[in-house]
C-alpha positions as a Markdown table, in Angstrom:
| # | Residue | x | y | z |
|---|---|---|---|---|
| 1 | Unk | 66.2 | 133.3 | 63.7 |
| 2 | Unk | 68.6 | 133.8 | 66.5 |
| 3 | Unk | 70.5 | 130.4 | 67.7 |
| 4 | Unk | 70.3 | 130.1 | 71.4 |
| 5 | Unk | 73.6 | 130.2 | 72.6 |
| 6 | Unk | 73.1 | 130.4 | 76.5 |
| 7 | Unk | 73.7 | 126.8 | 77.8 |
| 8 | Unk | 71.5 | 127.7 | 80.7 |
| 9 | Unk | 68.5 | 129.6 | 78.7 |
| 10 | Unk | 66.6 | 126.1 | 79.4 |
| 11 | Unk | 67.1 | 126.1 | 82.9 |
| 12 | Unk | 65.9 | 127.7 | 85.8 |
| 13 | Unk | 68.2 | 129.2 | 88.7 |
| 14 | Unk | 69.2 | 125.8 | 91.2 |
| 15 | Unk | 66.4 | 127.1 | 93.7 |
| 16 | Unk | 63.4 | 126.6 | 91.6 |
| 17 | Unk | 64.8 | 122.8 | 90.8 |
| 18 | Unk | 63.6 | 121.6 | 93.7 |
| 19 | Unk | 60.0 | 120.4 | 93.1 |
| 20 | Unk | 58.0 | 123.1 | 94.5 |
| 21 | Unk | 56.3 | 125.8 | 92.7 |
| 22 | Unk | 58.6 | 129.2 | 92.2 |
| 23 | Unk | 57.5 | 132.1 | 94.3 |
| 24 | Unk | 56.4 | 133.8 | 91.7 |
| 25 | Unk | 54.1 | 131.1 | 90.2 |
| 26 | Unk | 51.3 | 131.6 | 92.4 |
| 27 | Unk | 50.9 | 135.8 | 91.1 |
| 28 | Unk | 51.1 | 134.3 | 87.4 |
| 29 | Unk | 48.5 | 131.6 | 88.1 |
| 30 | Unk | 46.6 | 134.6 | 89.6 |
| 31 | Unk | 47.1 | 136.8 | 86.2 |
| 32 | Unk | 46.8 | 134.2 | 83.3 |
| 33 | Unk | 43.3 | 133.5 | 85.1 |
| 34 | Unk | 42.3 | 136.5 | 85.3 |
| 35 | Unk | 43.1 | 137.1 | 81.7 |
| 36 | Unk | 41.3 | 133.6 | 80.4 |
| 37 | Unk | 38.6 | 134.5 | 82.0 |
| 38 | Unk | 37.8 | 138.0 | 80.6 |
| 39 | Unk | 36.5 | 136.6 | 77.3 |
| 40 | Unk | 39.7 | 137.3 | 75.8 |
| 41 | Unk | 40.1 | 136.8 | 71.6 |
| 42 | Unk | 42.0 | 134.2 | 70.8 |
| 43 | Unk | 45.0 | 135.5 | 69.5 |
| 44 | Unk | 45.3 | 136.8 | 73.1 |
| 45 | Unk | 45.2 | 133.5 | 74.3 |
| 46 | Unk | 47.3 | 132.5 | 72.5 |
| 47 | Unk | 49.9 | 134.6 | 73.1 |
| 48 | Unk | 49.2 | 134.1 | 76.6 |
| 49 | Unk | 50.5 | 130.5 | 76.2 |
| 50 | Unk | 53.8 | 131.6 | 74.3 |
| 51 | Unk | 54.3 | 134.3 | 77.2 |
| 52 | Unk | 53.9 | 131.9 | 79.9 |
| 53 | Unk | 56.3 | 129.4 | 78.3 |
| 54 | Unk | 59.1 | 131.6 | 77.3 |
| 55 | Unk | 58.4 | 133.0 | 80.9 |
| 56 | Unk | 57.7 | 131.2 | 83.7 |
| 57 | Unk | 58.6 | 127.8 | 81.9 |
| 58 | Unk | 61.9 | 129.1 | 80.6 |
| 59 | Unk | 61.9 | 128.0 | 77.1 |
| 60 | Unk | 63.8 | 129.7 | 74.2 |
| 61 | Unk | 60.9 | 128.6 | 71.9 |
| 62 | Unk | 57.3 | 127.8 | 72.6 |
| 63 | Unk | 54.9 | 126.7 | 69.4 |
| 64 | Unk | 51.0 | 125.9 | 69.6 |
| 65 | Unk | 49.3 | 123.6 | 67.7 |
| 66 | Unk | 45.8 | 122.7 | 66.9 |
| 67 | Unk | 44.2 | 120.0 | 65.3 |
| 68 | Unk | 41.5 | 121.7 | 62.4 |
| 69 | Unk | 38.2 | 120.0 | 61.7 |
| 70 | Unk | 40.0 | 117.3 | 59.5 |
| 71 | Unk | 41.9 | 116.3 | 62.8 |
| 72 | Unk | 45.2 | 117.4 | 61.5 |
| 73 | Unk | 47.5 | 119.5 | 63.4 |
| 74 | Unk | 48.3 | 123.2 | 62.7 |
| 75 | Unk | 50.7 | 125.7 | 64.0 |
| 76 | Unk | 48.3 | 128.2 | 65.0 |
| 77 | Unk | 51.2 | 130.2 | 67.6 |
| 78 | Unk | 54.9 | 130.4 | 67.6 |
| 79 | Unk | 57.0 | 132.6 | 70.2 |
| 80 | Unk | 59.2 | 133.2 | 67.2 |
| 81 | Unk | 57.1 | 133.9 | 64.0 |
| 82 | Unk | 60.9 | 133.5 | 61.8 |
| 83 | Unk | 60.1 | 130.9 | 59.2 |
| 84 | Unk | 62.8 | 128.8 | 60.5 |
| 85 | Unk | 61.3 | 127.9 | 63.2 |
| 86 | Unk | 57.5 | 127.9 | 62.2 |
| 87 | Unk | 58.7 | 125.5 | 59.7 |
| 88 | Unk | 60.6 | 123.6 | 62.7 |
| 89 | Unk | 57.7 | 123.3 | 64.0 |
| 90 | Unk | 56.1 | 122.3 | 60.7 |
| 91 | Unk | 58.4 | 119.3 | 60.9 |
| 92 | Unk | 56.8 | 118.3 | 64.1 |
| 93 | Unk | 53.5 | 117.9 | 62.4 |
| 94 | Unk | 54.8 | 115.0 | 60.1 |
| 95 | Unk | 56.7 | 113.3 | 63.2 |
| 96 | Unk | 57.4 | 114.8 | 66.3 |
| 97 | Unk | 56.9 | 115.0 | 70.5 |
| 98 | Unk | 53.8 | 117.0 | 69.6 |
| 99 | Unk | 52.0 | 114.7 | 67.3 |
| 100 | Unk | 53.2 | 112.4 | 70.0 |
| 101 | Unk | 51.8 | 113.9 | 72.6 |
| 102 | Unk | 48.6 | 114.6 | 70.9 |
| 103 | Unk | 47.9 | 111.0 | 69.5 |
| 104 | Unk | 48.7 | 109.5 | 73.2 |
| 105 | Unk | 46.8 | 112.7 | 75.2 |
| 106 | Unk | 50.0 | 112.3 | 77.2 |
| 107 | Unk | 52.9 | 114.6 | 78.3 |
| 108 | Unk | 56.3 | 113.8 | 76.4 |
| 109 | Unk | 59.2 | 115.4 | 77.4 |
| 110 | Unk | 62.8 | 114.8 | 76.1 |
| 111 | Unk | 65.7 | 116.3 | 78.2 |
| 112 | Unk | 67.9 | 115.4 | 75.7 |
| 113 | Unk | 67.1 | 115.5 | 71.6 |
| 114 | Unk | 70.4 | 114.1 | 70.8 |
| 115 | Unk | 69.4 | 110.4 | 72.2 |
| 116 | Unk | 66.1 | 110.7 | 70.1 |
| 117 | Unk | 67.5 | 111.1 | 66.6 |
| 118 | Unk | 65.9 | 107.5 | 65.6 |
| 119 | Unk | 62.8 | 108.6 | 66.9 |
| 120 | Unk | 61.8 | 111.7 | 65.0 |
| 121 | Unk | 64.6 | 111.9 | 63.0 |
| 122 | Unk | 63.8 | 114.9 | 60.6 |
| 123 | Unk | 62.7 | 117.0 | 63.6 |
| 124 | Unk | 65.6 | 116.2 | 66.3 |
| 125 | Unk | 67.7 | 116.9 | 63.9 |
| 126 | Unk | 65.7 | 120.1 | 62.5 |
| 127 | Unk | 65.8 | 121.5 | 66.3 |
| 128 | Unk | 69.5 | 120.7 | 67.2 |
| 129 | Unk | 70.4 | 122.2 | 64.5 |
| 130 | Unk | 68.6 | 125.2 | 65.4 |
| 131 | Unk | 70.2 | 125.2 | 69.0 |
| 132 | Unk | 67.4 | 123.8 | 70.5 |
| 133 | Unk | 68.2 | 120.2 | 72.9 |
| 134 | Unk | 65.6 | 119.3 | 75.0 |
| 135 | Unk | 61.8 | 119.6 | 74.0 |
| 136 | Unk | 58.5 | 118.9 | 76.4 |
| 137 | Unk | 55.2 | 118.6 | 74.2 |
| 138 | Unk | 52.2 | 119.0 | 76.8 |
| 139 | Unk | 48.5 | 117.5 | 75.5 |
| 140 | Unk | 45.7 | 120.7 | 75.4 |
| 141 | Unk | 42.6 | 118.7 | 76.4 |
| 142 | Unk | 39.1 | 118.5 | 75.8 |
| 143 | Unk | 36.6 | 116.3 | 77.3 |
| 144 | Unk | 39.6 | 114.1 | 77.9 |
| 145 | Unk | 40.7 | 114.1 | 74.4 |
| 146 | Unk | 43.9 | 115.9 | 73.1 |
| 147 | Unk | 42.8 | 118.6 | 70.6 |
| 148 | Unk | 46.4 | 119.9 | 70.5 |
| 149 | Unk | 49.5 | 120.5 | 71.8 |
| 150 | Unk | 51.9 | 123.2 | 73.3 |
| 151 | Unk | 55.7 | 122.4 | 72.8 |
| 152 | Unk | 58.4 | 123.8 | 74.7 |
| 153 | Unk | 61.8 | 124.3 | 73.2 |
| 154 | Unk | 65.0 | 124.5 | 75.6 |
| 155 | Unk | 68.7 | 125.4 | 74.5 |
| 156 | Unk | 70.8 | 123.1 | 76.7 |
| 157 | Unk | 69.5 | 119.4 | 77.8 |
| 158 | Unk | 66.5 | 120.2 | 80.4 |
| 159 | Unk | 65.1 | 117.4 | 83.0 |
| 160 | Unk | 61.4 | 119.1 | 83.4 |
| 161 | Unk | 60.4 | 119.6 | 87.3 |
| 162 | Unk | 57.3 | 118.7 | 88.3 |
| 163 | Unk | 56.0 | 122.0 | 89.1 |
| 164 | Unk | 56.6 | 123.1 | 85.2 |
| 165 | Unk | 55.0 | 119.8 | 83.9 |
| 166 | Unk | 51.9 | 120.6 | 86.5 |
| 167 | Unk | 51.6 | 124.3 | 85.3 |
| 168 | Unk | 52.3 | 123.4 | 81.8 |
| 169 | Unk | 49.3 | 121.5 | 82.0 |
| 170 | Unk | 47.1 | 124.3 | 83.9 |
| 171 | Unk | 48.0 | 126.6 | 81.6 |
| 172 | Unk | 47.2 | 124.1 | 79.1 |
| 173 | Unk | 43.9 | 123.4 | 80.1 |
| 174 | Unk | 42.7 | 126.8 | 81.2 |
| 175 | Unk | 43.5 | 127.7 | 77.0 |
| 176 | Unk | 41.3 | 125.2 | 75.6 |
| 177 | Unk | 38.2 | 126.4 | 78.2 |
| 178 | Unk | 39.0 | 130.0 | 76.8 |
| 179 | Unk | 38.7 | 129.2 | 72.9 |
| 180 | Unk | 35.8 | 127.2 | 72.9 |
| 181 | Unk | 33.7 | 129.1 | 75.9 |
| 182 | Unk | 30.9 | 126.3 | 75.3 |
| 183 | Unk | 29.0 | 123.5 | 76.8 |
| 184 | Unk | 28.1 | 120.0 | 75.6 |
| 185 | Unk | 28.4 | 118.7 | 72.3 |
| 186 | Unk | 28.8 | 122.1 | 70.9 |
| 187 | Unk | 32.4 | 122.9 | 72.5 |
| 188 | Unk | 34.2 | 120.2 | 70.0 |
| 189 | Unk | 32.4 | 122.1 | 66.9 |
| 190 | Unk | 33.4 | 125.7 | 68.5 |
| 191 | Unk | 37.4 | 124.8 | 69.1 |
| 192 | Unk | 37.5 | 123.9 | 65.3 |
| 193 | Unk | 35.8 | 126.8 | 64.8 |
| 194 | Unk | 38.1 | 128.6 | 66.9 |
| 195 | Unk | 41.2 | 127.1 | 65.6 |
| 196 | Unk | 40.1 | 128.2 | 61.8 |
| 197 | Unk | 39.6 | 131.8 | 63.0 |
| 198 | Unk | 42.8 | 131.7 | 64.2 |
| 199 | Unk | 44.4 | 130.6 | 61.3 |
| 200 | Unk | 43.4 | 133.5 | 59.5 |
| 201 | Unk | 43.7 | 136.1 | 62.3 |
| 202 | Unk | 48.0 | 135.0 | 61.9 |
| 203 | Unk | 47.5 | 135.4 | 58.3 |
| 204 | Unk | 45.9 | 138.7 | 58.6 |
| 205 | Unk | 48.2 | 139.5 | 61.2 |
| 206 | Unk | 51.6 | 138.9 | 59.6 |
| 207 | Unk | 49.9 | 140.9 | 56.7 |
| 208 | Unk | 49.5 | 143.9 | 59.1 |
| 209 | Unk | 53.0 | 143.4 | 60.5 |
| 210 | Unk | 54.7 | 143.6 | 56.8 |
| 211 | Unk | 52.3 | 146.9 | 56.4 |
| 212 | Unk | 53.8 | 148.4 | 59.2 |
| 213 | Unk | 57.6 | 147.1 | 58.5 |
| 214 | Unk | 57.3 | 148.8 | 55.5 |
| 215 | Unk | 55.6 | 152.2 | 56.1 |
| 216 | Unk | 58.3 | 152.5 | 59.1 |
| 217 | Unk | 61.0 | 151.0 | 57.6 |
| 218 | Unk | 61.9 | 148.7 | 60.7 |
| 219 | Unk | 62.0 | 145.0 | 60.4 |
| 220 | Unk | 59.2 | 142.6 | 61.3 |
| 221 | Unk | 60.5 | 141.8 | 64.7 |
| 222 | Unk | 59.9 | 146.0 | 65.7 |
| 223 | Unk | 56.8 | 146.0 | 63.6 |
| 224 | Unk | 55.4 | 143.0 | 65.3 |
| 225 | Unk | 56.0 | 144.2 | 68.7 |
| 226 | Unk | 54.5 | 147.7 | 67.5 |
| 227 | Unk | 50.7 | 145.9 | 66.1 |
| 228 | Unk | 51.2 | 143.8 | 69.8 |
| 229 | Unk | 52.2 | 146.6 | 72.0 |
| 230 | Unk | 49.5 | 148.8 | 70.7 |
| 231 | Unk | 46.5 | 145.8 | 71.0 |
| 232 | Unk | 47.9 | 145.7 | 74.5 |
| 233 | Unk | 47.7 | 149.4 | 75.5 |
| 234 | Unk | 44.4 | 150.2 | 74.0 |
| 235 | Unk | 42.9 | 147.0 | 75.2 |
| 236 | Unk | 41.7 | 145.8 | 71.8 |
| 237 | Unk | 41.6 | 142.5 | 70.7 |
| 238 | Unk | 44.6 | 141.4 | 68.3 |
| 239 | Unk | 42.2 | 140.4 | 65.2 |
| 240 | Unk | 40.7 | 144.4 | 65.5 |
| 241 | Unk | 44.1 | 145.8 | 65.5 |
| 242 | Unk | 45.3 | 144.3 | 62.7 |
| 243 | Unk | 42.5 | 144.5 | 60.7 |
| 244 | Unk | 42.3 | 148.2 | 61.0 |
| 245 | Unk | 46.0 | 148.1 | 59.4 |
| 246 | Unk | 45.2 | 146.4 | 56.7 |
| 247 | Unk | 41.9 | 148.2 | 55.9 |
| 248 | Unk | 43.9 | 151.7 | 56.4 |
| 249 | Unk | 41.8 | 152.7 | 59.3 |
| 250 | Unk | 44.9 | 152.8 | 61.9 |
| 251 | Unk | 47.7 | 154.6 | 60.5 |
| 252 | Unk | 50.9 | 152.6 | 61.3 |
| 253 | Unk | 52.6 | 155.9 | 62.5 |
| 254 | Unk | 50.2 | 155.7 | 65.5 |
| 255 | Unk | 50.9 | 152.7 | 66.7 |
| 256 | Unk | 53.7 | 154.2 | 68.8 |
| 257 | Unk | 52.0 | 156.2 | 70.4 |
């Protein structure tokens, strides 16, 4: 994995500090609806949340976890699928903002990790290491409880504005509602469900990407963006994509075009 080495990658241009929602928030509120809403898989979803935090949040690094039906956290989705930082954010299952923020169904946000070495002192220093110095963890709710958690990663010290906390949350929310499409005391049983599926889509799809690294000869970064681009332009879900590729029914020379 890359270290961030822009002191401003965690910040925003001066404009946008000022409290209010960016111009361009409104048209991405209008899009990542649309897109929830559509039934997407939830791979899509997924990386929905990643795109929005390296995106309109700003953050270097964005990881998703989800509790699984024995209430412990997992990473199900990682902006950066590098095993240094999945197992960063590993670390953050054992003691962390996000295990933090899910146990309290609260927002924590750190502006700067190097005054919180006591408090989660395997990850602070895990993610300075890495580059990364600032961290927000953001609850994803259901029926008021936190089922998980969406952490944003910044590479200089970051004080959060309220507009990114606010559509952190939004975004947040509007996830859950998409992976568990249910009602009543059904929706709890469907999101673990939903978070086991998902597990095993990322397996199945780093399984396609290391199919398609190979045939190509291209590292898994290319590859990756090749199984993604192509789910993207033929409107097929993710799961579909990649399990043509490992079945040999997509030939990975296609995928380009």
């Amino acid at each position: 994995m890359n270290h961030p080495t822009d002191e401003n990658a965690g910040r925003r241009t001066p404009d946008r500090h000022i409290g209010l929602l960016p111009a361009d928030a409104p048209a991405a509120l209008a899009a990542i609806t649309s897109r929830v809403v559509g039934k997407p898989d939830n791979a899509s979803v997924l990386r929905l949340i990643t795109e929005v935090g390296t995106g309109l949040l700003g953050a270097r690094g964005v990881g998703v976890l989800l509790k699984d039906p024995r209430g412990e956290p997992a990473v199900v989705a990682a902006s950066d699928e590098s095993t240094q930082f999945v197992e960063l954010l590993r670390t953050d299952l054992r003691r962390g903002p996000c295990v933090d923020c899910i146990a309290t169904a609260a927002v924590v946000a750190v502006p700067d990790l190097t005054l919180e070495r006591d408090r989660w002192p395997g990850f602070a220093s895990a993610a300075l290491e890495a580059g990364y110095q600032a961290v927000v963890a953001v609850p994803l709710r259901l029926d008021g409880e936190a089922v998980g958690g969406f952490t944003l990663l910044f590479a200089a010290p970051t004080e959060p504005q309220p507009w990114q906390l606010a559509l952190a949350q939004v975004v947040s929310d509007l996830a859950v509602l998409a992976l568990v499409q249910e009602t009543g005391q059904r929706r709890a049983d469907r999101l673990f469900e939903a978070t086991l599926a998902t597990l095993n889509d990322r397996i199945q799809h780093s399984q396609a990407v290391g199919m398609v690294a190979g045939a190509l000869g291209t590292d898994p970064e290319t590859a990756r963006a090749l199984v993604n681009g192509y789910a993207v332009r033929h409107a097929r879900p993710l799961r579909d994509v990649a399990r043509a590729l490992t079945d040999r029914t997509l030939d990975p020379a296609d995928l380009a075009g």
